[in-house]
C-alpha positions, 0 to 999 in steps of 0.5 A, a space after each residue: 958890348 958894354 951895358 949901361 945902367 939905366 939913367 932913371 927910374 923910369 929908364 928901368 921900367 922901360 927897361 925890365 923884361 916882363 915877368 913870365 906869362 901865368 899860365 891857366 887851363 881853357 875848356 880844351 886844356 890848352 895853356 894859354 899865357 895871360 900877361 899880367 905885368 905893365 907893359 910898354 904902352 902903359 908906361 908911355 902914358 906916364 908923366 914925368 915930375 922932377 925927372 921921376 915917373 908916376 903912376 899913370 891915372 888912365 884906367 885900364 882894361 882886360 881885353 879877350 881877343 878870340 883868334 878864330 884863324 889861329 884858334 887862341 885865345 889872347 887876355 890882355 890890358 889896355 888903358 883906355 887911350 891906347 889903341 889894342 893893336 899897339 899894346 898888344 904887339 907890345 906884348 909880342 901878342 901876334 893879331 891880323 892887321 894890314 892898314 894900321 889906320 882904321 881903313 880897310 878889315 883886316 884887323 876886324 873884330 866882333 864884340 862878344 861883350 864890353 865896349 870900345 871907342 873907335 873914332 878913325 874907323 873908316 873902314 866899316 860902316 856906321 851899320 857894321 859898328 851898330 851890329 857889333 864891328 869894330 877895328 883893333 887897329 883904331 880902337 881904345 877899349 871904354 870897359 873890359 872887352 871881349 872880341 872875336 876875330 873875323 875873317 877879312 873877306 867876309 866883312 869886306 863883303 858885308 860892307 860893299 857887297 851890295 854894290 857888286 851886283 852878281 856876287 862875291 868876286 872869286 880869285 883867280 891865283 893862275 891870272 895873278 900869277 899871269 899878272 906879277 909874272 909881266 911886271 
């Protein structure tokens, strides 16, 4: 396979492999990679002048994401009209999501500190966002931010709980089992 050189210099900042992550200690002396270098995402909010690339003008900011279900912790930077999910993925920074469109919990976080914009959120209340909810999947950072993931089901419950009336609803593998089975 015959490699091109790129045709400009934004084409090579596209095209350069990010630096190896710095590594640092946690409370449990785990390493835990922090990228540093731009990323993807942050080079798409580029302008092009004269067939050059600038220096984008958004600000961007230090995004923490806890993984409870994974049990890492995630340090990255997001300008602010980018939404975190997306950059993070572009960072191979692997985070639970389903939708990719603000509608159901799966991507849902607690905000420990900071603040986030999430305008296409439809997927939890007005309550749940002034308690502290917000959705990666929709959501552009406005500070540096710092979240916890949160189980999918137990938001879901918060959000439409109080419309079944005896409870949450327990899953039954064996009848879904039954059901994929017929189909």
């Amino acid at each position: 396979m015959d490699l091109q050189t790129p045709c400009c210099n934004a084409c090579m900042l596209i095209n350069r492999k990010p630096a190896p992550p710095k590594l640092s200690f946690s409370r449990n002396n785990i390493s835990i990679p922090k990228y540093r270098c731009k990323t993807v995402s942050e080079l798409q909010s580029t302008a092009s002048v004269n067939g050059g690339a600038r220096p984008s003008s958004v600000p961007s900011h230090k995004v923490t994401v806890h993984d409870r279900q994974r049990g890492v912790v995630h340090e990255f930077y997001v300008p602010e009209d980018q939404y975190i999910l997306h950059t993070a993925e572009d960072q191979d920074i692997k985070l639970p999501f389903a939708c990719r469109h603000g509608c159901c919990t799966s991507c849902a976080v607690r905000i420990k500190s900071g603040e986030l914009k999430q305008p296409e959120a439809l997927g939890i209340s007005a309550e749940l966002k002034s308690q502290g909810y917000a959705l990666l999947c929709v959501g552009f950072p406005s500070s540096d931010l710092e979240v916890e993931t949160q189980d999918e089901d137990e938001v879901y419950w918060l959000q439409f709980g109080r419309y079944f009336a005896r409870g949450p609803i327990e899953r039954d593998d064996y009848a879904l089992e039954l059901a994929m089975g017929d189909e």
